[in-house]
C-alpha positions, 0 to 999 in steps of 0.5 A: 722251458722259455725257449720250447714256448718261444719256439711254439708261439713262433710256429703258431705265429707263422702258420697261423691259429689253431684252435677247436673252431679250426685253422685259420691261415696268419694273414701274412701274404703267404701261398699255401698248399694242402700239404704246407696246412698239414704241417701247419695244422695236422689235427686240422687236416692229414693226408694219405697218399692223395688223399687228404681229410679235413676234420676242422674249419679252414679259414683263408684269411684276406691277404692268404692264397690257397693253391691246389693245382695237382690231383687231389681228394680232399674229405671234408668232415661233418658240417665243416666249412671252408671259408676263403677272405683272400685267394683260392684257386684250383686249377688241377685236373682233377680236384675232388672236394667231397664229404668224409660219408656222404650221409653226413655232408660238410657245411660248404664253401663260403667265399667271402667279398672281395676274395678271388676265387677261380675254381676248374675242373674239380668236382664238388660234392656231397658238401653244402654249396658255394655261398659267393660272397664276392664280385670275382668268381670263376667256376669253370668245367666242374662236376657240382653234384648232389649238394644240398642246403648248408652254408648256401641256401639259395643254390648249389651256387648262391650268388650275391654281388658282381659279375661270377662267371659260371661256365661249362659245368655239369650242375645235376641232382642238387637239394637246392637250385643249381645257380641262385641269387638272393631277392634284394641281391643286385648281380648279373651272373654269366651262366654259359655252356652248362649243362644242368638236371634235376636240381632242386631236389627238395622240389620247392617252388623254385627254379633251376636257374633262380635269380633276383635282379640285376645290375643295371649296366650288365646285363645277366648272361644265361647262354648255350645252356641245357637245363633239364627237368626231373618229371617227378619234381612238380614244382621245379621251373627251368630259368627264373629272373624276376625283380620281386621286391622292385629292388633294381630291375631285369637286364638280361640276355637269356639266348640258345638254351635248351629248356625242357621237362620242367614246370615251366621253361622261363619266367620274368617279373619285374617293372622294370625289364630290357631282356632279350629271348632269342633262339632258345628250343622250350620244350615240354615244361609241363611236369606239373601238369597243371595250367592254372599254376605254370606250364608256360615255355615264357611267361613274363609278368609286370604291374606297369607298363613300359618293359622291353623283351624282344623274343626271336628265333625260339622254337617253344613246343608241348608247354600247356601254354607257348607264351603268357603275358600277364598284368601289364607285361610287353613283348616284342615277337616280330616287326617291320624293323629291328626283330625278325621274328622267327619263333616256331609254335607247336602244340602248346596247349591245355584241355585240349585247346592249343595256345601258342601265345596268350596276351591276358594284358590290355596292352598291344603285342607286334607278332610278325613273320612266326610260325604259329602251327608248326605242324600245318604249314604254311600257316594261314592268318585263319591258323594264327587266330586259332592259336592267340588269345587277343582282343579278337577273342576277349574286348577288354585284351591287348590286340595282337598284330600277326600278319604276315605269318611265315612258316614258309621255305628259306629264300637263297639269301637265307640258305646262304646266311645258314651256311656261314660259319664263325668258329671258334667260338668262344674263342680267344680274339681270333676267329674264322668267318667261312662260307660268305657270298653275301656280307660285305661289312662286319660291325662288333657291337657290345651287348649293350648295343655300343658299336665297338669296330668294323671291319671289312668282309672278304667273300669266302673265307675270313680269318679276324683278329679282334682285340676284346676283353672277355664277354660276349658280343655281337656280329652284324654281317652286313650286305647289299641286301642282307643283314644278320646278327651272330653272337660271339664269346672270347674267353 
């Protein structure tokens, strides 16, 4: 009888505490697979064929990794939770994380600080969301669909600390927001190449992309995404960064996205703001309806002077508004120096009057080289007018510097700049620069503006090796008389 208890104390000892709150792994520095837990624990979890069913919480403790590397179905119980201190990593092709009855969904997947979490090519369903806890987070090419609010609140995917690294999903159909952060939570995510509809299916005040302030050295990434409204939820925004609690501030690069059918397209508040808006189309936020409330394609909003958001190349048609300013918000359109300009404005507008920008601040706004009427073109100064709400209309309001307006044809040097192709991209440090008759020089700046390298352009063709650390950068293409910017992602 001594013996048959010693034995016992000695498998509970090796694979960890079982108990009526669950499983939870010995913290010895053991790698564990779904099978090892059913042996471990079989009134935890059981398998059938492919096959497995969680009944009990599974605890992951901090030295502990948990493996899924083949194609699985793991059913979760009824408000079960899954909690992870140490490592978990699925990297099958195929892993299926869903509830028992879909009716009755599992509590989620909570990712506690410190923990390593990398999760591809699963699907995550029917389930509470992803509560990231932890700096080190990747979420790569999942189907996250049809959660709703348990162990995270915040978003299908709330966020809390670091730089998590969210790419290449599909995020629809979400009771809560598809990516949130918290209000006093300092994180910049890197959001790129996702595509996202009709979160936040609760329909609260709250946006798709939902996220608190930022670290200050990082900036937030929201990159090449499709964000994508349900008409039929009114109160549901497209991308949201704001500091509401002036906690830290806004550094952020929100750049080609696709932002459509939403309340709004995107929104910034803060005092403390350096953003960049560039090349994104904002298209048709105007679900609610309802110009005194949103409906903006940007609206940016800030109590003190001083902000930085620099906006180009973005094309922001049918919002009830095009841009809003408001408080004592800033934005740069266009210069004679460092923005291009270059966004396109097309029938934004509200009780039939159109409003391409509208400057409700006493600050000034440079607005240079913009098409403000895409559907009269070339524009005149007159056309520009007609579409701005400035100092020209109301004495007490910021005035607006819109001239030259340019809706105009690409010159040869610009049909040229259009050709050039810079592929692939993301791309693992080598990539090809084809097609350039006019860059002679190439410099690779960080996204916080630090020159990195140069490198020397060949006409035609060009095959580059670029030794960089995972993240975005920018290219500047130089040339006797030209010069341009191109973004670049290694993976």
């Amino acid at each position: 009888m001594k013996q048959l208890l010693l034995n016992l104390f000695t498998i509970i000892g090796v694979f960890g505490l079982v108990g009526a709150q669950g499983f939870t792994t010995p913290d010895i520095g053991g790698t564990y697979t779904l099978d090892d837990l059913v042996v471990a624990s079989p009134t935890t979890i059981s398998v059938n064929g492919t096959t497995y069913t969680l009944q009990e919480d599974l605890t992951i403790s901090t030295s502990d990794t948990f493996n899924i590397s083949d194609d699985v179905t793991l059913e979760i119980g009824e408000d079960i939770r899954i909690t992870i201190y140490g490592t978990f990593n699925v990297d099958a092709d195929n892993a299926v994380f869903t509830a028992i009855d879909p009716a009755a969904p599992y509590d989620g997947f909570r990712f506690e600080e410190f923990s390593d979490i990398t999760i591809q090519n699963a699907t995550i369903q029917y389930g509470g969301g992803l509560r990231v806890l932890t700096e080190t987070c990747t979420i790569d090419n999942c189907l996250i669909t049809n959660n709703v609010a348990g162990v995270s609140t915040g978003g299908a995917i709330g966020l809390s600390r670091g730089m998590p690294q969210i790419t290449n999903n599909t995020i629809t159909f979400n009771e809560t927001t598809a990516i949130g952060s918290g209000a006093t939570n300092t994180v910049s995510p890197y959001i790129f190449n996702n595509y996202i509809e009709g979160n936040n299916q609760e329909n609260s005040n709250r946006p798709q992309i939902n996220l608190g302030p930022t670290l200050v050295d990082n900036p937030t990434q929201i990159i090449q995404n499709t964000i994508k409204g349900d008409r039929t939820l009114t109160s549901v925004g497209g991308i949201s960064v704001s500091d509401l609690l002036s906690t830290g501030g806004v550094n952020a690069v929100i750049d080609d996205n696709i932002i459509s059918d939403n309340r709004y397209g995107i929104a910034i508040q803060s005092n403390n703001v350096s953003a960049y808006i560039r090349n994104n189309v904002i298209e048709d936020n105007d679900s609610q309806g309802n110009a005194g409330l949103g409906g903006s394609g940007i609206n940016l909003v800030a109590s003190v002077e001083g902000n930085v958001v620099v906006a180009s190349g973005n094309e922001i048609r049918r919002n009830l508004w095009g841009i809003t300013l408001q408080g004592e918000s800033m934005i740069n359109l266009g210069d004679n120096a460092d923005n291009i300009g270059q966004n396109v404005f097309s029938e934004n507008g509200n009780g039939g009057v159109v409003y391409a920008l509208y400057n409700n601040t006493d600050n000034p706004v440079s607005a240079m080289h913009n098409c403000w009427d895409e559907t009269d073109t070339p524009n005149t100064v007159a056309d520009a007018e007609a579409v701005i709400v400035h100092e020209n209309d109301v004495a007490s309001l910021g005035l607006v510097t819109f001239d030259p307006v340019d809706c105009g044809f690409l010159s040869v040097d610009e049909l040229a700049l259009h050709s050039i192709t810079i592929y692939p991209n993301p791309t693992d440090g080598e990539f090809n620069l084809d097609n350039n008759s006019l860059f002679k020089e190439l410099n690779v700046y960080s996204i916080e503006g630090k020159l990195i390298m140069q490198k020397t352009l060949q006409i035609g063709a060009n095959t580059l090796r670029l030794d960089l650390s995972t993240g975005m950068y920018l290219l500047e293409l130089n040339g006797e008389t030209s010069r341009t910017i191109k973004k670049l992602v290694v993976k």
